[in-house]
C-alpha positions as CSV (number, residue, x, y, z in Angstrom):
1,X,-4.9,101.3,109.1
2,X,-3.1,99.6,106.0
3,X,-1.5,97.2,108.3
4,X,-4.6,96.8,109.9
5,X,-6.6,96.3,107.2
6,X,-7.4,92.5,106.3
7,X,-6.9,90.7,103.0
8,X,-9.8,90.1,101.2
9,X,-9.9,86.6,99.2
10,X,-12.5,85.5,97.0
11,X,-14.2,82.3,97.9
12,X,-13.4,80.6,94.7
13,X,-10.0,82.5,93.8
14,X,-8.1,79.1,93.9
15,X,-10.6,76.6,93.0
16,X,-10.2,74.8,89.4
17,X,-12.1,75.8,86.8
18,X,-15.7,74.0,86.7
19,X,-16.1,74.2,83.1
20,X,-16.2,70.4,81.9
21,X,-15.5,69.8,78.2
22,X,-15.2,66.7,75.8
23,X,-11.7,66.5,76.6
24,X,-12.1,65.7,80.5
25,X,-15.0,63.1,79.4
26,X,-12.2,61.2,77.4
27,X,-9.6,61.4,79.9
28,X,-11.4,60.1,82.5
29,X,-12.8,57.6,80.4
30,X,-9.0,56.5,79.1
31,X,-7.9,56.4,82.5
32,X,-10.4,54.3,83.6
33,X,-11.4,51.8,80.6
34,X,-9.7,48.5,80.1
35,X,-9.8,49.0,76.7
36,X,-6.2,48.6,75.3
37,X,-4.2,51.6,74.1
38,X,-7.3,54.1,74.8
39,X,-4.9,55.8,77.5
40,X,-1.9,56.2,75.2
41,X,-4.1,59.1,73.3
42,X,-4.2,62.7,74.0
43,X,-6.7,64.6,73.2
44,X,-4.8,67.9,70.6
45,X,-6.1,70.5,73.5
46,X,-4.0,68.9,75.7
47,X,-0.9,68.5,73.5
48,X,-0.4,68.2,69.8
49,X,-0.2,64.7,68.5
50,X,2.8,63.0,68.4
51,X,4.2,60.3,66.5
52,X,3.8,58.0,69.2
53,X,0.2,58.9,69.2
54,X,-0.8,58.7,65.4
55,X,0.4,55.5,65.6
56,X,-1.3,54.0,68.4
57,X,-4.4,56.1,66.5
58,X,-3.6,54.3,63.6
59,X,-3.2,50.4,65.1
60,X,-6.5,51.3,67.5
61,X,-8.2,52.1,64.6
62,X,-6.9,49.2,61.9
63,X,-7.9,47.0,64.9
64,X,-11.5,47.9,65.6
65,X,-11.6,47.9,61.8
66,X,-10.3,43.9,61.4
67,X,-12.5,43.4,65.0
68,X,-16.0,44.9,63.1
69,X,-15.1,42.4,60.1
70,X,-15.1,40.0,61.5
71,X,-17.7,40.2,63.6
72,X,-20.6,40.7,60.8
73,X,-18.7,37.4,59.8
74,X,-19.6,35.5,63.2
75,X,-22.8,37.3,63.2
76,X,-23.9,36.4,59.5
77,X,-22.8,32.8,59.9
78,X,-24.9,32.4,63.0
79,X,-27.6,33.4,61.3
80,X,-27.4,31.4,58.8
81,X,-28.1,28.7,61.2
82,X,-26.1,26.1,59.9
83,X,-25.9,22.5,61.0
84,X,-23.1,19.2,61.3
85,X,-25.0,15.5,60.8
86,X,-23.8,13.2,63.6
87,X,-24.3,9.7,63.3
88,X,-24.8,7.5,66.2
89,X,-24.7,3.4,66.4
90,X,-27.0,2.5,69.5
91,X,-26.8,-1.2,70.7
92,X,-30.6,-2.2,71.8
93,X,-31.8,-5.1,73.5
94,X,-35.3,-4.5,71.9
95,X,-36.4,-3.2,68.5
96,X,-39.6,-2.5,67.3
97,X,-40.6,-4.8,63.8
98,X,-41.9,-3.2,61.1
99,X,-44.7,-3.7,59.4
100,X,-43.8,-6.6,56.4
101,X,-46.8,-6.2,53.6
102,X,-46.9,-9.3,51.4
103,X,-48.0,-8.8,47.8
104,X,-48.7,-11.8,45.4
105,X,-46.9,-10.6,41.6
106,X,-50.6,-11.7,40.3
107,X,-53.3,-10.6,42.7
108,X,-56.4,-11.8,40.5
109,X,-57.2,-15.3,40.7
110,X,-58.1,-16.8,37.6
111,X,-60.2,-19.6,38.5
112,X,-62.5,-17.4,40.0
113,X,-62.8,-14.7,37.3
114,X,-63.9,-17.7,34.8
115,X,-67.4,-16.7,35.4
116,X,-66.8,-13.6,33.2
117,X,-66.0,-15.0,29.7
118,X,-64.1,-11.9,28.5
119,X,-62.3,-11.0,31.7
120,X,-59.4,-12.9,30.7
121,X,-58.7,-11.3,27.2
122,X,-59.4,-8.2,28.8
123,X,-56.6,-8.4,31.3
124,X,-54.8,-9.8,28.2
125,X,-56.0,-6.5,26.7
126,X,-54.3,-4.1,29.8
127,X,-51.0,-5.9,30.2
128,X,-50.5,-5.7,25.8
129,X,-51.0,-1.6,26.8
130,X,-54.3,-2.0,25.2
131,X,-56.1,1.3,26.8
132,X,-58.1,3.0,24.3
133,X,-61.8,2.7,24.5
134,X,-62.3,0.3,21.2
135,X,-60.4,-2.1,23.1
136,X,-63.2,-2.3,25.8
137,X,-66.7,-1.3,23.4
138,X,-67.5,-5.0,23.2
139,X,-67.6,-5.6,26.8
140,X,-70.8,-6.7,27.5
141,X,-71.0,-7.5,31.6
142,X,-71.7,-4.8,33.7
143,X,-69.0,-6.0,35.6
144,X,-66.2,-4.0,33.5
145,X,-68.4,-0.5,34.1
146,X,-70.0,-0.8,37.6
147,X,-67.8,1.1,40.3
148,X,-65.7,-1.4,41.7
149,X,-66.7,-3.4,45.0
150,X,-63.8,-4.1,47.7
151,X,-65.9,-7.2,48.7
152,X,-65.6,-8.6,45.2
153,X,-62.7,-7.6,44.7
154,X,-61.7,-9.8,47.9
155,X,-63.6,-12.4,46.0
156,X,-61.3,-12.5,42.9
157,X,-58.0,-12.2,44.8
158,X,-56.0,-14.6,45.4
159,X,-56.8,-16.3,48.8
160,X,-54.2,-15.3,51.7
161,X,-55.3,-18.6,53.3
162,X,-53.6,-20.5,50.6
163,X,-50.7,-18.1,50.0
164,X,-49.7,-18.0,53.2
165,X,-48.1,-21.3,54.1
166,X,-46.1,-21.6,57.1
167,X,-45.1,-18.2,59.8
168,X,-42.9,-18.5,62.3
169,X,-41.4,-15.4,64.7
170,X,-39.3,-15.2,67.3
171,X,-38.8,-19.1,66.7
172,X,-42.7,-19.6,67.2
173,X,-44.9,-20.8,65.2
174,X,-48.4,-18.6,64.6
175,X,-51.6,-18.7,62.5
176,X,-50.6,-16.6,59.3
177,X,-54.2,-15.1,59.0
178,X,-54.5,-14.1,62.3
179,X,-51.4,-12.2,62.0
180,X,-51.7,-11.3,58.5
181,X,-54.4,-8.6,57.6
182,X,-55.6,-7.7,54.2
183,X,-55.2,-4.4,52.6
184,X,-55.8,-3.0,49.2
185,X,-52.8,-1.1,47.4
186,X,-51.7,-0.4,44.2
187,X,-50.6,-4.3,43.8
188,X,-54.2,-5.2,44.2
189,X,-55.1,-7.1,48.1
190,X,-51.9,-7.8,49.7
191,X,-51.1,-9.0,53.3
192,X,-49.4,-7.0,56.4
193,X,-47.7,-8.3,59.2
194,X,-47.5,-6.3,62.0
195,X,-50.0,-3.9,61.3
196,X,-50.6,-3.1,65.1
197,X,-46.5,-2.7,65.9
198,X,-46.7,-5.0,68.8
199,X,-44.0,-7.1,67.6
200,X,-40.5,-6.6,69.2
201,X,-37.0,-8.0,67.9
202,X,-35.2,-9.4,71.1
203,X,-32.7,-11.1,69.0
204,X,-30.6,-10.7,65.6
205,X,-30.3,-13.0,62.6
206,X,-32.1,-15.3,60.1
207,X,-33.8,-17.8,62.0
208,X,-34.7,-15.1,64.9
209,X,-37.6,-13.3,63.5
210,X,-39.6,-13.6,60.8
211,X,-40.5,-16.5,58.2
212,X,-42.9,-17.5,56.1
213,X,-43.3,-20.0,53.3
214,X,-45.5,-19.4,50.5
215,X,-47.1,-20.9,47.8
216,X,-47.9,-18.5,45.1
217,X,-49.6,-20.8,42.9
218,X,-49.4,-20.2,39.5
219,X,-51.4,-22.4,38.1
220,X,-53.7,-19.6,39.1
221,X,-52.6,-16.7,37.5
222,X,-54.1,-14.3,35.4
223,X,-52.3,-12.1,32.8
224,X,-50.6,-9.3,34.2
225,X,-48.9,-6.5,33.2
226,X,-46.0,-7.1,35.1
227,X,-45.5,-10.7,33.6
228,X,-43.8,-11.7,36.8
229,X,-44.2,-14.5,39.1
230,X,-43.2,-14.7,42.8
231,X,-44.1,-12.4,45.8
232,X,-43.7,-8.3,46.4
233,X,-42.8,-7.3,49.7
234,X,-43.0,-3.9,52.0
235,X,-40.6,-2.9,54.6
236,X,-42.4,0.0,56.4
237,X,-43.6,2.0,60.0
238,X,-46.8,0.1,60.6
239,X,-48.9,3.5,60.4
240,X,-47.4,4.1,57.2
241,X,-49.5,2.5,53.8
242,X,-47.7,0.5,52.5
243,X,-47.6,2.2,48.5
244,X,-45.5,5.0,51.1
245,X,-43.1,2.6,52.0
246,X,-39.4,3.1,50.0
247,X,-38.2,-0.9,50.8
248,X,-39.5,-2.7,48.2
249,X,-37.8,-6.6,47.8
250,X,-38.8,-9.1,45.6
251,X,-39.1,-13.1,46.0
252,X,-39.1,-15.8,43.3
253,X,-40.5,-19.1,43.6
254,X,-37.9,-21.6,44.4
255,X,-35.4,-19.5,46.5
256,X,-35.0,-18.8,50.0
257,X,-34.8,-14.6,50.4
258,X,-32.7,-13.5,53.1
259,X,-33.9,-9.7,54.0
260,X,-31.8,-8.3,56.3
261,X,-33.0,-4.7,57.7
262,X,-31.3,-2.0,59.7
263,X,-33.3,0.5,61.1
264,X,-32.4,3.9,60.9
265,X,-33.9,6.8,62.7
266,X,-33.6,10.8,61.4
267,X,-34.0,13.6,63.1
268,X,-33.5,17.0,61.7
269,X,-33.6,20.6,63.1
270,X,-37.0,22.6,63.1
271,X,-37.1,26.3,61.7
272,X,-34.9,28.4,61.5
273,X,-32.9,25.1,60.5
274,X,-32.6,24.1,56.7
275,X,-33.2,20.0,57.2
276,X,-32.8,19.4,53.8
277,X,-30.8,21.7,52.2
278,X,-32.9,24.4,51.0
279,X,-35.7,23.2,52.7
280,X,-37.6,22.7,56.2
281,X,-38.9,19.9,57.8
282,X,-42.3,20.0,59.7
283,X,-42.1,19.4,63.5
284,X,-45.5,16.8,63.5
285,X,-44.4,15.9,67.4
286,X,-44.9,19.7,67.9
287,X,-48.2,20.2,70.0
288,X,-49.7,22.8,67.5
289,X,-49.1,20.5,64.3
290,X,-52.1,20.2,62.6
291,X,-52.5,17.5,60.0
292,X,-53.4,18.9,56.6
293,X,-53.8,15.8,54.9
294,X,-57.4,14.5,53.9
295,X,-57.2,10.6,53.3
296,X,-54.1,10.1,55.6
297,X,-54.8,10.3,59.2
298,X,-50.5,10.0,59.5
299,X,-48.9,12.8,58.0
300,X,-45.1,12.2,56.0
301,X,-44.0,13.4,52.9
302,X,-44.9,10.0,51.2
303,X,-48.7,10.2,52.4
304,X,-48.8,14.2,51.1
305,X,-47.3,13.1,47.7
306,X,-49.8,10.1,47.7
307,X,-52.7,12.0,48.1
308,X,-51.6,15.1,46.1
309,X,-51.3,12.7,43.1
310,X,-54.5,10.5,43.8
311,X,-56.8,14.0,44.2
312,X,-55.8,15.3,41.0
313,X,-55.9,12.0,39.2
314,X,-59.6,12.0,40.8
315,X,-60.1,15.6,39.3
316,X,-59.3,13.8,36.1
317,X,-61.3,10.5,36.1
318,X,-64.0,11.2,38.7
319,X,-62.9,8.4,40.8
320,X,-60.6,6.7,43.0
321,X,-58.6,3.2,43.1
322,X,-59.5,0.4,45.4
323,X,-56.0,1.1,47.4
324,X,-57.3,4.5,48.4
325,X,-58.7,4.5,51.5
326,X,-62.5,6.5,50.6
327,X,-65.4,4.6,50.9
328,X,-66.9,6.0,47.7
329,X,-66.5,7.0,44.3
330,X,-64.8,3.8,43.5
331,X,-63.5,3.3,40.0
332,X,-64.7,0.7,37.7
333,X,-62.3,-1.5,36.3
334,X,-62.2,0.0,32.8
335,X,-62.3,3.4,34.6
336,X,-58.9,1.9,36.7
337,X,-57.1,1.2,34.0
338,X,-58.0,3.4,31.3
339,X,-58.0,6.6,33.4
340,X,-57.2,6.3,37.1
341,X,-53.7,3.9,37.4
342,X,-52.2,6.2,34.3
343,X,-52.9,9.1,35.9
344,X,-51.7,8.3,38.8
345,X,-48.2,7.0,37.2
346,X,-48.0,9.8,34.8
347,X,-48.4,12.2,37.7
348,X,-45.9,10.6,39.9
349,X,-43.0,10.7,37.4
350,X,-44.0,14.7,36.6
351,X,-41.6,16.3,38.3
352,X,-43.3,19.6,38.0
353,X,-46.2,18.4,39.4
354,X,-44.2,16.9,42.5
355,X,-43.0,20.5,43.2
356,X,-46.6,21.9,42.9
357,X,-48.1,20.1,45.6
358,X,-45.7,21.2,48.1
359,X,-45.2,18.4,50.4
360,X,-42.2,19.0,53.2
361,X,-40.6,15.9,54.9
362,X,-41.5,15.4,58.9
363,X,-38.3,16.3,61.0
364,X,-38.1,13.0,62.7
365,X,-38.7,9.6,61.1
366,X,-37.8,6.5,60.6
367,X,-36.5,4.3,57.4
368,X,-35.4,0.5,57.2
369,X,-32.2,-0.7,54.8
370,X,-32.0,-4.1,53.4
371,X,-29.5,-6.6,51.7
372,X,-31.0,-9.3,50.2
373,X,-29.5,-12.6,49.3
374,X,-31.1,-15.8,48.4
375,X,-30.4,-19.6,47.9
376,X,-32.3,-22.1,46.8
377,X,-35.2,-23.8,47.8
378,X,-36.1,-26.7,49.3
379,X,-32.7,-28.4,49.6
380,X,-32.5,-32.3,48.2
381,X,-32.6,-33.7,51.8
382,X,-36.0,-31.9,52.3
383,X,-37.3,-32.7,49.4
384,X,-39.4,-35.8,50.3
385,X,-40.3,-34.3,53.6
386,X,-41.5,-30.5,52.2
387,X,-43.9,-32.9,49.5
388,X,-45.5,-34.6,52.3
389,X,-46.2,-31.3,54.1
390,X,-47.3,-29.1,51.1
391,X,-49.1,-31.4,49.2
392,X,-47.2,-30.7,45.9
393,X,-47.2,-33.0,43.2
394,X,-43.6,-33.1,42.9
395,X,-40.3,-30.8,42.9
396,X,-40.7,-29.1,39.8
397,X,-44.3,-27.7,41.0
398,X,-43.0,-27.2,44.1
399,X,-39.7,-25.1,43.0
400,X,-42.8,-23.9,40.8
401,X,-44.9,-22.2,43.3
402,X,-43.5,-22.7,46.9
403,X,-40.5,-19.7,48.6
404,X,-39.8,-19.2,51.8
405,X,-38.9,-15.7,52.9
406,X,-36.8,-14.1,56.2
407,X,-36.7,-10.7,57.6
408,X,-34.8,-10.0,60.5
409,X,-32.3,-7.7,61.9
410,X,-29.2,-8.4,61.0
411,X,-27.8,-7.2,64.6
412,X,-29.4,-5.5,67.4
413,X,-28.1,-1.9,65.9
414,X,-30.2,1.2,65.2
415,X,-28.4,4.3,63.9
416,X,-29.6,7.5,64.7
417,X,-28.7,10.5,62.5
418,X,-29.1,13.5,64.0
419,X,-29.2,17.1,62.7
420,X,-27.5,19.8,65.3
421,X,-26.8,23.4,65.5
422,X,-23.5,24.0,64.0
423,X,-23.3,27.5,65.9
424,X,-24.9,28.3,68.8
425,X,-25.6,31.2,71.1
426,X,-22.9,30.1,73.1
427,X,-20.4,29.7,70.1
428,X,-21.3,32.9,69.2
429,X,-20.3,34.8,72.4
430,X,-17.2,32.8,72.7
431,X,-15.7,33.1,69.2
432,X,-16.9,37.1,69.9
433,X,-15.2,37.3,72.9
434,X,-11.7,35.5,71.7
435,X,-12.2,38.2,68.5
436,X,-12.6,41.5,71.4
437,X,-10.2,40.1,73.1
438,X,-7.6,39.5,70.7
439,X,-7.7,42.8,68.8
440,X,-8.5,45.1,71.5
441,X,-8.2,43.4,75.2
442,X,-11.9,44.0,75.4
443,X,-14.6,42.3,77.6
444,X,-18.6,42.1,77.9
445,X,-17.9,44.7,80.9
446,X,-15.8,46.9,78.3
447,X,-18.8,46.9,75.9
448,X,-20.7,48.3,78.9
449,X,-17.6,50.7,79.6
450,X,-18.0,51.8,76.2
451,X,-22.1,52.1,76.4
452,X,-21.4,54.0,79.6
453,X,-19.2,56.6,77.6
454,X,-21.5,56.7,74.9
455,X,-24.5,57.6,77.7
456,X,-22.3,60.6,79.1
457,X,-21.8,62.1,75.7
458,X,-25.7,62.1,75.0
459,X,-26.1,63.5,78.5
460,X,-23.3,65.7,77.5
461,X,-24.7,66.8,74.8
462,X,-28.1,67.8,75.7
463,X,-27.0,69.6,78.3
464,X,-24.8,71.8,76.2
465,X,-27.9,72.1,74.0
466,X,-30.5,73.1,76.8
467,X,-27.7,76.2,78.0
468,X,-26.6,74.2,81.0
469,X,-23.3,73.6,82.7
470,X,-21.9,70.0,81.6
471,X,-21.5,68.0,84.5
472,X,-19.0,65.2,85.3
473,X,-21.3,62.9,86.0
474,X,-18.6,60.1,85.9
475,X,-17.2,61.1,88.9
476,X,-20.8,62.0,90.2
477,X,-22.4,58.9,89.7
């Protein structure tokens, strides 16, 4: 019978134990991983650490430490969004003109203010810095109180017809007032070329675009506070006012004024980009940019600060300037001088003010250099020629009163500066990767090794917590 009798085996007498452990998660995980040095440690249930071990502990560790530093590093600088300028000469066959606004030093003809007996002492009066109110309590005309009138205004300016002698551009010769259109600024009524940007530059240098004699005559002026003769002039966008513009050249009577301009185009970085600094720039090309401005149907930081300064001086007086484009509440002349046109300067130099009204710069714009030389004007062998043409008495009243100005591109060259993204998303995963790489051997696919691992411990885990048998779900899965 005992030789008969079988052996009874237990089904699971030789099978390995299925209890599955922390331990058996890392090995398989070290064995698997491309993660450098991972395999070279033991877990201490499997055999007591070793010298070998607590250093490879130790340099895994100091590692992942350096790797972690420098990583909040990378990721801090990125988002700091920083930014490199680059600066890029462009050779053009075309460039758009600006707009050129032409300002006589004396905008009030004299001549034609006679027919107000005190208006000349009282301009004497303003350009002395005579501004209190018993300089102007014997002013009898209504004149000096009424709100002032553009059309008369018109009336007492000095004629553009008359100022403007001889235009040329592009080598051809053109009416000056059909070209030339008037506009008020803070000069008084001045004269823009240009002011519907359809001229082009097709060629550089001084007899290739623009020039125009003029005769300022003096014999005309008035007093003024400036106490200067000769002719202001604007280099600016032609959608931009010329008070906004930041070229600003002067030309004296008997002198040929060379201007020669450079454009330059900026464009800067939108948020989260710092154009200037500290500061943003507002995207105005964006399709959700909503002008805020009132008066200004443009908006730049020029036409904010303008109106910023020219609401609060109207806060103060009740009133505008001429130059302001409203079509009420004009200021009368006493009111202009006394009240309005000190406000306005006293504002404009108040730095604390400046900051209060909170004007940001457009992100892309565009801004003209100039040098300016001169030489003078007309030469001898003209002389006799120029008399004939102008109808002036002689040299000396021609030197007097006639100057002959040129703008032009000095070559067929516009610089672009351009604000970039210093670090980018791409930057940032490369400088990452050579960082993993570097200090551990490590991969994009051995961050998703190690968020694998980290899964299967939180599966791990909860199983232990809910009373269930831990499951090798790496080799499961």
């Amino acid at each position: 019978m005992d030789e008969k009798r079988t052996q009874i085996v237990r089904p699971d007498a030789n099978r390995p134990s299925t209890e599955y452990g922390l331990k058996d998660l890392w090995i398989e995980f070290s064995q698997t991983t491309g993660l450098h040095a991972v395999d070279k440690i033991k877990p201490p249930s499997l055999r007591p650490f070793t010298i070998r071990g607590l250093a490879w502990i130790l340099a895994l560790c100091s590692t992942t430490g350096f790797l972690v530093y420098n990583l909040v590093g990378e990721i801090g600088t990125y988002y700091s969004y920083p930014t490199v300028t680059k600066i890029t000469p462009q050779i053009k066959h075309a460039i758009d003109f600006p707009a050129v606004t032409i300002c006589n030093r004396c905008t009030f003809n004299n001549t034609r203010l006679e027919v107000y007996p005190e208006m000349e002492n009282y301009f004497f009066n303003i350009s002395q810095g005579r501004e209190t109110n018993d300089s102007f309590s014997h002013l009898t005309s209504d004149v000096f109180q009424a709100p002032l009138s553009l059309e008369w205004l018109r009336n007492m300016s000095m004629e553009g017809s008359k100022m403007l002698f001889n235009c040329v551009f592009g080598g051809d010769i053109f009416d000056c007032m059909t070209e030339f259109r008037p506009i008020f600024t803070y000069e008084g009524l001045c004269h823009t070329f240009n002011v519907n940007a359809s001229k082009i530059a097709y060629t550089a240098g001084d007899d290739a675009n623009l020039i125009v004699t003029f005769d300022i005559n003096q014999n005309d002026y008035t007093f003024i506070r400036n106490r200067a003769a000769g002719i202001k002039v604007f280099l600016h966008h032609p959608d931009v006012h010329p008070d906004a513009s930041s070229i600003v050249v002067m030309a004296a009577p008997g002198f040929s004024t060379y201007v020669a301009i450079q454009k330059i185009q900026f464009l800067y970085q939108t948020l989260p980009y710092k154009a200037f600094d500290d500061t943003n720039c507002l995207d105005t090309d964006s399709p959700d940019f909503f002008n805020p401005l009132k008066i200004y149907s443009l908006y730049t930081y020029d036409h904010c600060l303008m109106e910023c300064v020219q609401l609060k001086a109207f806060k103060q007086c009740g009133c505008v300037g001429p130059y302001v484009p409203l079509d009420d509440l004009r200021c009368s002349l006493v009111q202009l001088d006394t009240c309005y046109n000190p406000a306005v300067r006293s504002l404009s130099k108040n730095g604390t003010f400046v900051k209060e009204c909170e004007c940001v710069s457009e992100c892309v714009f565009d801004r003209y250099t100039a040098q300016v030389s001169s030489s003078s004007f007309p030469a001898d062998k003209w002389e006799s020629t120029l008399l004939n043409n102008t109808g002036a008495k002689d040299r000396t009243s021609m030197e007097y009163n006639f100057l002959q100005l040129k703008v032009f591109y000095d070559q067929m060259m516009v610089t672009s500066i351009t604000q970039q993204p210093q670090y980018t998303a791409a930057s940032l995963f490369s400088n990452v990767g050579g960082q993993m790489g570097l200090c551990l051997g490590a991969s994009l696919l051995t961050v998703a090794e190690i968020a694998e691992l980290l899964v299967f411990i939180i599966l791990f885990l909860f199983d232990k917590c809910r009373g269930r048998k831990a499951r090798n779900r790496i080799s499961n899965w």
